[in-house]
N, C-alpha and C positions, 0 to 999 in steps of 0.2 A: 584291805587297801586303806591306805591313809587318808581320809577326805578331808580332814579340815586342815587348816594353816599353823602354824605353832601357836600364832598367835592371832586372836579375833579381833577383828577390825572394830571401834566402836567409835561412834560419832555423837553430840550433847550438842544441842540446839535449846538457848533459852532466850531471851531478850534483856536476862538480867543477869549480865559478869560476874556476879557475887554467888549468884548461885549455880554458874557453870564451875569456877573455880570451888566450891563448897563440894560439888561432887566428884573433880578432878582429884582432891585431896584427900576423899573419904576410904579409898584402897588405895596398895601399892597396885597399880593394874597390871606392870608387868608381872610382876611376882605372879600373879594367878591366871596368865596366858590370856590379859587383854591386853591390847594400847591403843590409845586415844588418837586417832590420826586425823582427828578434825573436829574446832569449834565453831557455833558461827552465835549470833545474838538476833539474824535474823533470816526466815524462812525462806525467800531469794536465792540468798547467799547462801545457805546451808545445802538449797537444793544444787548447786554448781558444784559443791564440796561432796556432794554426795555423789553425783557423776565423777568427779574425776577419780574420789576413791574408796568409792561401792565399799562403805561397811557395812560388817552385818549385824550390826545390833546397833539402834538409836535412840537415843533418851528427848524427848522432845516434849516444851513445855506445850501445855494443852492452848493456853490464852496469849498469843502473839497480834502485837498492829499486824496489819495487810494482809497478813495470810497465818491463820490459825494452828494447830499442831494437827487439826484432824484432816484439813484441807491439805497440808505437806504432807502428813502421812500418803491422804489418796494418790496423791504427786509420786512420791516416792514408791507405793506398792502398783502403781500402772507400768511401772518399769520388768516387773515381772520377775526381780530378780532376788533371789535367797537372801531374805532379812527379816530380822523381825524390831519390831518398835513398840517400845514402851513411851507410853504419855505420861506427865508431870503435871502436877495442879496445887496448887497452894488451897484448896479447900474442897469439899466432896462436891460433885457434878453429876448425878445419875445419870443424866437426859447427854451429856458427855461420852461417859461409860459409853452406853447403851451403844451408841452411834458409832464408838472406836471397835466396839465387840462387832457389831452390824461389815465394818471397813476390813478388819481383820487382821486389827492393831493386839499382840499379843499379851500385853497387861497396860493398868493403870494404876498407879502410884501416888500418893498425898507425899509432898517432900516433908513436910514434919515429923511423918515416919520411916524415912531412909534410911537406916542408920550400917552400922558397915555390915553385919549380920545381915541384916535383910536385903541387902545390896548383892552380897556375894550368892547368898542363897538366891535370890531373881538370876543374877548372869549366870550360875550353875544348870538354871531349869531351862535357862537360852539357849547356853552350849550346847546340851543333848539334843533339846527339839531343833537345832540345826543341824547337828551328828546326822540323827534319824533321816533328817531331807536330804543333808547331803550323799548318806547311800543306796536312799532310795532313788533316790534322782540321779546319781551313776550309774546306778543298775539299768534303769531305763533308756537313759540318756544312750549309754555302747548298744542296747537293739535297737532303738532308732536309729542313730548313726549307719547300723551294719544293715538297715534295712535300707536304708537311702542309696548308701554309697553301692549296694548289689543292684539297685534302678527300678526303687519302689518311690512312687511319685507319692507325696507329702501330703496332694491335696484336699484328704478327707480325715488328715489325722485333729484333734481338737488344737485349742489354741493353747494350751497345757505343753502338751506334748510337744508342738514348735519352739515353744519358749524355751524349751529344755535345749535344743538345739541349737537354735539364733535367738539370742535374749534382746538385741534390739537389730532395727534393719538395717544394719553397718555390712563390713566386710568377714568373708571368712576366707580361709586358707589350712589347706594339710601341709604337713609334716606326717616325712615316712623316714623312722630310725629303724636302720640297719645295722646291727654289730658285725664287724667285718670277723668272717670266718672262711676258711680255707673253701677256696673256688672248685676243688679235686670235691665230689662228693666222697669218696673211699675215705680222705681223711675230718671230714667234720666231724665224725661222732668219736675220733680222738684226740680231736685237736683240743679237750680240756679244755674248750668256751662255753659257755653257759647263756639263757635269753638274760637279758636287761627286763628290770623287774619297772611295772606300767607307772609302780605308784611314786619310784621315784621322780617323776616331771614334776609331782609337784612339789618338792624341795626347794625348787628352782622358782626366785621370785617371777613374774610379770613384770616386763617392764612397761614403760608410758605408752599407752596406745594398743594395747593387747589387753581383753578385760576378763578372757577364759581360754582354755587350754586342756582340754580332754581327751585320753588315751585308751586305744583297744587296739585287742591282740590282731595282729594279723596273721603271723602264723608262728611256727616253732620258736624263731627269733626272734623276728623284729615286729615293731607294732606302729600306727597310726595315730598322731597329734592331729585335732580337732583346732583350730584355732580362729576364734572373734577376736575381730580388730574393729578400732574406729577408722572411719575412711578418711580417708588424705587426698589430698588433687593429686600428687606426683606419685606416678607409680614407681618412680626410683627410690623415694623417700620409705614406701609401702614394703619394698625391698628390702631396702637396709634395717625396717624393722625389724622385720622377720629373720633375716638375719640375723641379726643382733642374739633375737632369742634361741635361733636353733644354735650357736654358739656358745651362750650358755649354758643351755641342755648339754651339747656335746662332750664339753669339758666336767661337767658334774658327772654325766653318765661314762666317761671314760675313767673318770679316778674313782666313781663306785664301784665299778664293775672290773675295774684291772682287764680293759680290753678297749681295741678302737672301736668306735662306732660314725656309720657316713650317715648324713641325713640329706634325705632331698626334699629340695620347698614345690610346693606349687603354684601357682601364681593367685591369685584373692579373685573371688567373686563376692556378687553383692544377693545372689540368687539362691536357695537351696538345691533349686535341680540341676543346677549346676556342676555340682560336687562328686557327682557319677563319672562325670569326665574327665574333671581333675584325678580322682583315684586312678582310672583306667590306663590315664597317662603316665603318673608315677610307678603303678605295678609294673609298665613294661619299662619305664627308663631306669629302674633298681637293676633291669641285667648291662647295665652299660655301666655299672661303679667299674665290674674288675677293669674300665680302664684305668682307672686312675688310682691315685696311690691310695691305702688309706688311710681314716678319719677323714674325710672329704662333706665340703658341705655347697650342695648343687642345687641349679632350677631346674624342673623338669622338663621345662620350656628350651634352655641352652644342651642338654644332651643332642647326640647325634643321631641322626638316621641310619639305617642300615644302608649300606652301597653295594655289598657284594662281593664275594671274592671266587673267582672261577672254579671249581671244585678241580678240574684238572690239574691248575697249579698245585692243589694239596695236594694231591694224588701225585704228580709228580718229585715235588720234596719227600713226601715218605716214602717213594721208590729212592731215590738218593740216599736217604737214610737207610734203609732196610741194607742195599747193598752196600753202605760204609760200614757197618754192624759187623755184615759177613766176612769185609776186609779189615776187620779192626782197623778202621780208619777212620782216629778220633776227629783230625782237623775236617774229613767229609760230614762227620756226624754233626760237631757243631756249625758248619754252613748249612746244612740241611733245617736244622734248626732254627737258626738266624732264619732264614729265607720264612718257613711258617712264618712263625710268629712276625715278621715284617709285614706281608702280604694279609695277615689277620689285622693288625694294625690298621694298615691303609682303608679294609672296610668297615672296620669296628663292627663285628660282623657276630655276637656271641655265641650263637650259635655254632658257627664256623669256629670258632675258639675251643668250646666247648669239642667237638668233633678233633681237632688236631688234638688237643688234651687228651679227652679218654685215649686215641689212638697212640702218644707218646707213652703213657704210662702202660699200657698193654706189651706195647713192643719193649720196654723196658723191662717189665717184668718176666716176659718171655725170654730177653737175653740173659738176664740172670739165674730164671731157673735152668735156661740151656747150659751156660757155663759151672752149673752147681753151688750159686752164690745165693746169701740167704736174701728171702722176701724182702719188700719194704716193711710190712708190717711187723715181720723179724726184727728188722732195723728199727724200728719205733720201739719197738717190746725193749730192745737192747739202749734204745737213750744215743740212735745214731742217726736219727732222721728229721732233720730241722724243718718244720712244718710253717713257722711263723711269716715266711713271703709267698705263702701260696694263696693269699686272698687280691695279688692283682696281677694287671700285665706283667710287668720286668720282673718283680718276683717269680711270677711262673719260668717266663722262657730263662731266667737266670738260674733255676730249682732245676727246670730238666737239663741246660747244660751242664752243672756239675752233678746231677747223676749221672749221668752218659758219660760225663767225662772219667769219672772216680769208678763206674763200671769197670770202663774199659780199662782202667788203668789196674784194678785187679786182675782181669783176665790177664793184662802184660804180666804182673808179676807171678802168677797160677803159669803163664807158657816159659814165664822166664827160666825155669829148668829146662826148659827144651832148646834153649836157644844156644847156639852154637860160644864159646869161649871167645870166639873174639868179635860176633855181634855181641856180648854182654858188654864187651872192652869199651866197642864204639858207643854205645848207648849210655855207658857208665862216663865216657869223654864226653858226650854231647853235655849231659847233665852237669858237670864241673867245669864245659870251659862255653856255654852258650853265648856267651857277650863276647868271644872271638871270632875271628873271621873261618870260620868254618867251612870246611869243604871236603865232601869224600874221598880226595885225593890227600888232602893231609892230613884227616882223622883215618885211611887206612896208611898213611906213612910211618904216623906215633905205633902204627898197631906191627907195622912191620909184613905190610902185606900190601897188593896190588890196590888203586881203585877200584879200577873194573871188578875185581874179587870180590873188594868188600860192600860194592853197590849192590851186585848180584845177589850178593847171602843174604845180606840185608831187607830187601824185596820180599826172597824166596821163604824168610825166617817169619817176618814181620807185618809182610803184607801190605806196606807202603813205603815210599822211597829213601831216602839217606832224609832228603831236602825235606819229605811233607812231617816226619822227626823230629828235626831241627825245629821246622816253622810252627810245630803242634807246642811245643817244649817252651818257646822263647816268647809266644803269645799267651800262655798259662801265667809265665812268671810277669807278662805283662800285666795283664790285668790286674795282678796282687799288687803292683806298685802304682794302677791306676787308682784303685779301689782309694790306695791310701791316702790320696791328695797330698801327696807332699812332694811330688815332682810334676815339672811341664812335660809336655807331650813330647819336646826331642830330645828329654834328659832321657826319660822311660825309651825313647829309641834306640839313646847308645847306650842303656844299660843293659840290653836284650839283644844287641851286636848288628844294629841295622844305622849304617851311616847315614841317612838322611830320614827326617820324619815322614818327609812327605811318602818315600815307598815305603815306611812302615805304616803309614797311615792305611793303605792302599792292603796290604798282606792284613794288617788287623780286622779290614773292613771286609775281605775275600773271606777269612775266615771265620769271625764272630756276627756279619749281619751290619754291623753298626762302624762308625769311626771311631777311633778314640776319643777325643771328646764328649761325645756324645754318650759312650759307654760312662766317661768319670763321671759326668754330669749327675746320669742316672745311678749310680751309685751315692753322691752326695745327697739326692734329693730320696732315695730309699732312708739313708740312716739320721736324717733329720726328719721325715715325714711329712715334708713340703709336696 
């Protein structure tokens, strides 16, 4: 894992401009993965420079008016936080020495011997001994954290070990990133996604007002962000930091990883024992992403409660479904559908989700080894099974209705041998003239045969009516021209042979669950990931 930053923060504090710019000059600092992010001429001032941007290496003259280097040094190392500081003197000091060695000031330096050799060799011997603390102090730092947040109280650990975790008494806040991976468990382990790896967070700068950011695995996937903030009065302002930064993460960690990832914030405490409850919150509000689309970035505080969904109502759509299965009746199957998934919806209920899920794909897989068709897993193996919208709501119930749908429509062509020469006729007419006024009496007139005859065959052949045919037929090709956003809703009506929108509104909504609108919407916001 990656500990340190590309580049090392360094800070030069002297009282004399000549000799802060004499060592500003003395290396290219970037060239050797330092920069200078702050001067100051006096100790005050240097320490406000030093809070706002915590370097970790500081050159500080030993003899300053007001406040001396070894007095800012103790300033700056009460802070508790990974630096180290080297002191400057214009001529040998033992009883100086002595006292920065005593404080736990890392070297002392005569600037008459600085020269660029012994410059770069000192910040080379800095960088390691920060290396070292930095993985040692990660290492320690994820069992602390994973000892707190399972609801191990803090109060007898040293002050070492706190500091590793709240470096000052501000705010903290988690982050829990999720890469979004198919909701079916059958398909995660082929969906070709991979965990997001911990060390990339720190790629991603800090911005103002966040001073650390530490990550541990939480499980296969996803892992847990650690985050110190300084406090603010407005908890909206505290918000939109945090925001801010899980946004950036987001976007870094989605073009690393070539995959979406949601993250949920928690809301900031000022408290360590706190942070048991914040976790506990976020564990259970990570099964309420699949509502939402993904790359979603949430509170855990604004998710939903569970409400409930009567288990009867399931139970009753999967008896509507089972027997539209039996009557190959595509347009009962996809109401059956629609209706779940709506009624899951209303209680946001995941569990209940989860339950209609496994249950759909059982019974699906069951229809298809009934009919002799191959697996799903067949269909993956073959490059036929689009897995990519099964990580949320409309994804899902939009994946089971076009397998149910493209099922059955096998099974029609598998019975289509059996079907009588002039239901092939009617079926092959509905299919070529659907956007006309259609009616069993004058699609069996073209055929040259009674209606009543050809209602009857029809039924007898098929298993559903002339009209639920028709209506299964002209609501397919609807959606393919809703999908596309390039027509209004009562152009899409007479393009599909229904003369006013409002009853095709009403047949779309009987048969798919939703209105039209409401279907294009949710297709617009799937293929932008709004």
């Amino acid at each position: 894992m990656k500990m340190m930053p590309n580049q090392i923060k360094v800070m030069i504090v002297d009282d004399e401009i000549l000799a802060i710019e004499d060592l500003e000059q003395l290396i290219p600092w970037r060239q050797h993965g330092f920069e200078i992010v702050a001067t100051a001429t006096g100790s005050q001032k240097a320490l406000e420079l030093y809070e706002k941007h915590r370097p970790q290496i500081i050159f500080v003259d030993i003899r300053m008016p007001a406040m001396d280097g070894l007095e800012f040094s103790r300033r700056v190392l009460a802070y508790r936080y990974p630096v180290r500081i080297v002191l400057l003197t214009a001529y040998k000091d033992f009883e100086y020495a002595q006292q920065a060695v005593a404080l736990g000031v890392s070297n002392y330096l005569l600037k008459h011997d600085v020269n660029e050799a012994s410059l770069l060799k000192e910040l080379n011997k800095l960088r390691d001994d920060l290396e070292n603390t930095f993985r040692r102090d990660a290492i320690v730092k994820q069992r602390l954290i994973k000892r707190i947040l399972t609801g191990e109280s803090p109060g007898d650990w040293s002050g070492g070990e706190l500091r590793l975790i709240n470096q000052n008494p501000e705010n903290l806040a988690l982050l829990l990133i999720h890469p979004v991976t198919p909701y079916l468990e059958r398909f995660k382990a082929i969906s070709g996604m991979h965990p997001v790896k911990i060390s990339d967070i720190k790629e991603v700068p800090l911005p103002d007002g966040i001073y650390c950011a530490d990550g541990f695995d939480l499980d296969e996937l996803g892992f847990i962000v650690l985050v110190g903030m300084k406090r603010v009065n407005s908890q909206a302002e505290e918000r939109e930091r945090l925001y801010q930064y899980a946004l950036a993460l987001q976007n870094y960690l989605c073009e690393a990883n070539h995959q979406n990832v949601a993250i949920i914030i928690s809301r900031s405490c000022a408290q360590i024992e706190v942070l048991p409850l914040l976790y506990q919150r976020m564990i259970r509000a990570r099964q309420y992403l699949v509502f939402y689309h993904p790359k979603q970035i949430l509170c855990s505080d604004d998710l939903p409660v569970i409400t409930g969904l009567q288990t009867t109502d399931i139970d009753r759509d999967l008896q509507i479904l089972a027997q539209s299965l039996r009557e190959t009746d595509c347009s009962g199957v996809q109401s059956a559908i629609g209706e779940l998934f709506q009624g899951v919806l209303s209680s946001r209920n995941p569990e209940q989700l989860k339950r209609i899920c496994d249950e759909l794909l059982e019974r699906l897989e069951h229809y298809r080894n009934h009919h002799g068709l191959s697996s799903l897993m067949e269909l993956h193996k073959q490059g036929k099974l689009n897995l990519e919208s099964l990580s949320y709501y409309t994804g899902l119930q939009d994946w089971f209705r076009d397998q149910f749908d493209g099922t059955i429509r096998q099974v029609f062509e598998l019975n289509q041998g059996r079907y009588s020469k002039k239901v092939q006729q009617a079926i092959s007419h509905i299919r070529q003239h659907y956007a006309a006024d259609l009616t069993v009496e004058n699609v069996a007139g073209a055929l040259g045969i009674s209606g009543v005859y050809l209602s009857q065959l029809f039924k007898k052949e098929t298993h559903r009516t002339f009209l639920e045919y028709l209506t299964e037929h002209r609501i397919k090709i609807a959606k393919d021209l809703l999908q596309s956003g390039d027509y209004k809703i009562y152009e899409v009506a007479a393009m599909v042979g229904y003369k006013t929108s409002q009853y095709f509104s009403h047949v779309f909504r009987k048969v798919t669950g939703v209105y039209p609108v409401d279907y294009r919407e949710g297709a617009t916001r799937n293929e932008t990931g709004d």
